[in-house]
N, C-alpha and C positions, 0 to 999 in steps of 0.2 A: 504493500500500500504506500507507503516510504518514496518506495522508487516513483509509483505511480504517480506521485501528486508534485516529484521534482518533474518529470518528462514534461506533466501539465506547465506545471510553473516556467520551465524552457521555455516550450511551447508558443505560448502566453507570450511572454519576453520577446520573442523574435519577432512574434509578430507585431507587436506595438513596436519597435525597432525597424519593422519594413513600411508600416502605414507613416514612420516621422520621416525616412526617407522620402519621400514623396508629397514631403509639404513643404508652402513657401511660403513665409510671411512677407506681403509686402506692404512698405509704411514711405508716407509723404511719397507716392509717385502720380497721385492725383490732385493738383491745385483745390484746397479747399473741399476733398472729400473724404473719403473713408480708408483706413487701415484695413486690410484684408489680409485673411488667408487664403491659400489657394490649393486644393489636395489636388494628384493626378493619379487616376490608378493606376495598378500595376502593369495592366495592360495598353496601354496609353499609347505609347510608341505603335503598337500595330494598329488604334482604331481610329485615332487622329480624326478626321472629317465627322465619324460616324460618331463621336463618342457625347454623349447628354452633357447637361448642365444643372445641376444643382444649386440654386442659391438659399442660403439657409439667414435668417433674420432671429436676433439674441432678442430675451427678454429684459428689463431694465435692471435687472440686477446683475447685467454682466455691462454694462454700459462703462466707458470710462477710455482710457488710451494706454491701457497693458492690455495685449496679444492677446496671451494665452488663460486670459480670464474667458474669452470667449470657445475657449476648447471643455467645458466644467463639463455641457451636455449638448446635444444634439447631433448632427450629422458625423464629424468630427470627431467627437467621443466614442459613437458609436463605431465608425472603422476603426476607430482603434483597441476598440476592445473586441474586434473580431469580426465587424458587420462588413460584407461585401458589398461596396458601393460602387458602380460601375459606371463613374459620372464624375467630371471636372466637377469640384465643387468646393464652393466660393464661401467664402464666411466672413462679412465685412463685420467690425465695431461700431457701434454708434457711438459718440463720445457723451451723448445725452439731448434727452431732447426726442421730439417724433421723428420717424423716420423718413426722409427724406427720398420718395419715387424717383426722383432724379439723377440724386447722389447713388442710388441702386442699380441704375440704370446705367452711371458715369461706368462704374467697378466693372459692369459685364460686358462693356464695350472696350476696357482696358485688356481684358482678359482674352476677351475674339481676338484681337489683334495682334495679340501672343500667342495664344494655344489655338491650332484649330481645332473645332468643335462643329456639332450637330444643331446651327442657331434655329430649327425648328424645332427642335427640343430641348426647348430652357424652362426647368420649373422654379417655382418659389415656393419656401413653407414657412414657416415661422410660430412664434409661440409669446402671447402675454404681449407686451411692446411690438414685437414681430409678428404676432398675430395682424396687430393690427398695420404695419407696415407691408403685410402679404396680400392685405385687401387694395392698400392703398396702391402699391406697385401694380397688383395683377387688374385694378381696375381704370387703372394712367395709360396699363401697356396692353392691355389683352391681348394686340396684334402679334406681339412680340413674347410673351410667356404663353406655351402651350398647355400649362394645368399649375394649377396653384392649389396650395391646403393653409388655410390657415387655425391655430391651435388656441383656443382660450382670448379671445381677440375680439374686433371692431373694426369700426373702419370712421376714418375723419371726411372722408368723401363724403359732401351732400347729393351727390348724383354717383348710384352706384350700379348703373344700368352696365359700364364696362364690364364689371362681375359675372353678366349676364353672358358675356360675348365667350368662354371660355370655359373649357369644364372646371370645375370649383368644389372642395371638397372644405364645411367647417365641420369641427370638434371644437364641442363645448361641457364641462361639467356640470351637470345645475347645481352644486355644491360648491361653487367657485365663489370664496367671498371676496376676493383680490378685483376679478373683473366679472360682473355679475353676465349670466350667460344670458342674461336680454341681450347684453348689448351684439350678440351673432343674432338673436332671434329677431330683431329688428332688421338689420341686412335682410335675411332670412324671408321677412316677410313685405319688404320693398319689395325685393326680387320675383317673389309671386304674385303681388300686388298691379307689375307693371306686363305680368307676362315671360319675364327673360329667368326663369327658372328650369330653363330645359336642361342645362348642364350643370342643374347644381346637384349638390348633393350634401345633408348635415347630418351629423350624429349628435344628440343629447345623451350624457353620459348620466345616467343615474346616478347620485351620490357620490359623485365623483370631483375634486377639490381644484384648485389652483394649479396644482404640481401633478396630478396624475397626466394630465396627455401630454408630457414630455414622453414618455415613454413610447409613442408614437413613432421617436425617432429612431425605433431599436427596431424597428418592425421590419421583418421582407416584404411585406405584402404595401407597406407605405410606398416604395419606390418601387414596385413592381406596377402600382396601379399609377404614379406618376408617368412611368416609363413610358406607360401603356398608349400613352396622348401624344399627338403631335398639331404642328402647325398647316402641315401638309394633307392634314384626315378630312377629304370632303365633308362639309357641314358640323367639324369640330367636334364631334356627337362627346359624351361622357360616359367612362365605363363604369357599370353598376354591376362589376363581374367582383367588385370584394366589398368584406364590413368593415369596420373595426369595431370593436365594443370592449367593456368591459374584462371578458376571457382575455382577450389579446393580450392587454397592457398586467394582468399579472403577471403573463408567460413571458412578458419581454424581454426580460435579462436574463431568463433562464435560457432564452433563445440564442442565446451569445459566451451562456458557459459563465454564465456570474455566479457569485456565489450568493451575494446580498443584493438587495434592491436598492441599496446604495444612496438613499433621500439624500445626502447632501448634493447630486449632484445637479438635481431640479429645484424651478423657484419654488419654494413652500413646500410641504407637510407631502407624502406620498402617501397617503391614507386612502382609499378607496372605501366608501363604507356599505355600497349596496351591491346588488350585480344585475346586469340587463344591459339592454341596449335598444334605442327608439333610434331606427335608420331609415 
């Protein structure tokens, strides 16, 4: 047993060792925007043209101008604790403050111009602050983000009919006392209000808190169904081929070979206190 749990712990080791190879911090190379990260995966070199994009939006308690505050959770975290992410993916800082469509927008066009990538396949997700920066971006750019999710979030936008234009996935907890889950049910129900509900899709998490749908980011089936979209798919449709509930986000770390569920590494409490799922 001894041996087995050092092989694991190698294991483990090497591979957070080959996911920092292949990241690049870059700071001050946009006048007046965002510090970013940048992962490439391992397969990179041979997919070049073909390969997705990722853009991942921090919640405000990772805000500020240290890097690697924003590596605590999400995309980032996740490959590095094991998650196969098969997609240029971007992690800029907000130094405080709402998130700026623009500034989001400045990073992915720094990035095309370096790496090539699949620019009909760029999504956005985000969570809390970046929830609501995932609405604000995907509903500025819908032409240009082919599927977006956003987590625990809102949106500053008084016209949110762009949302409309793009498949759209929210997660919300109704136990979220940080950002109450009206503030998606509203979006939620402009969007049906005006008609442009065809690609959307939400989940209301029963009893579920601030901090559980980080766990979202540990998910295969999150970026399987991201994947799944493109810019190029006559009539944009949205695929209703997965869930998320519930079940999922227990499983999540266990899906990655964790030991613990690890709550420091989400905003708030990781307490889940009911189970179900309204999709």
């Amino acid at each position: 047993m001894k041996r087995y749990l050092w092989s694991l712990t190698l294991l483990l080791a090497a591979m957070q060792l080959q996911a920092y190879d292949f990241l690049r911090a870059v700071k001050d190379s946009i006048p007046g925007g965002y510090n970013f990260w940048v992962y490439t995966p391992v397969d990179y070199f041979y997919s070049q043209e073909q390969t997705p994009v990722i853009i991942f939006l921090h919640g405000a308690s990772l805000c500020g101008r240290n890097l690697d505050r924003v590596r605590r959770y999400g995309p980032i975290d996740a490959i590095i604790k094991g998650r196969s992410i098969d997609a240029l993916t971007i992690v800029p800082q907000n130094p405080g403050g709402a998130w700026s469509p623009k500034k989001v927008i400045a990073v992915l066009d720094w990035v095309r111009q370096r790496y090539p990538c699949d620019s009909t396949r760029v999504y956005v997700l985000g969570m809390s602050l970046g929830g609501y920066g995932t609405m604000d971006v995907c509903g500025t750019y819908p032409d240009r983000i082919a599927a977006g999710m956003a987590l625990c979030g809102g949106t500053s936008l008084s016209d949110v009919s762009g949302l409309g234009r793009l498949p759209f996935w929210i997660i919300h907890g109704t136990a979220d006392k940080a950002v109450p889950v009206r503030r998606s049910k509203v979006v939620v129900e402009k969007l049906k209000a005006s008609g442009n509900d065809t690609r959307l899709l939400y989940s209301w998490l029963p009893g579920a808190n601030h901090g559980a749908p980080a766990r979202v980011f540990y998910l295969r089936k999150t970026y399987d169904w991201l994947f799944s979209h493109s810019l190029a798919d006559p009539g944009r449709p949205v695929c209703r081929d997965y869930s998320i509930g519930l079940d999922d986000l227990h499983k999540a770390y266990r899906d990655i070979n964790r030991k613990a569920e690890a709550p420091e590494l989400i905003d708030g409490p990781s307490v889940i206190k009911a189970e179900g799922n309204e999709y």
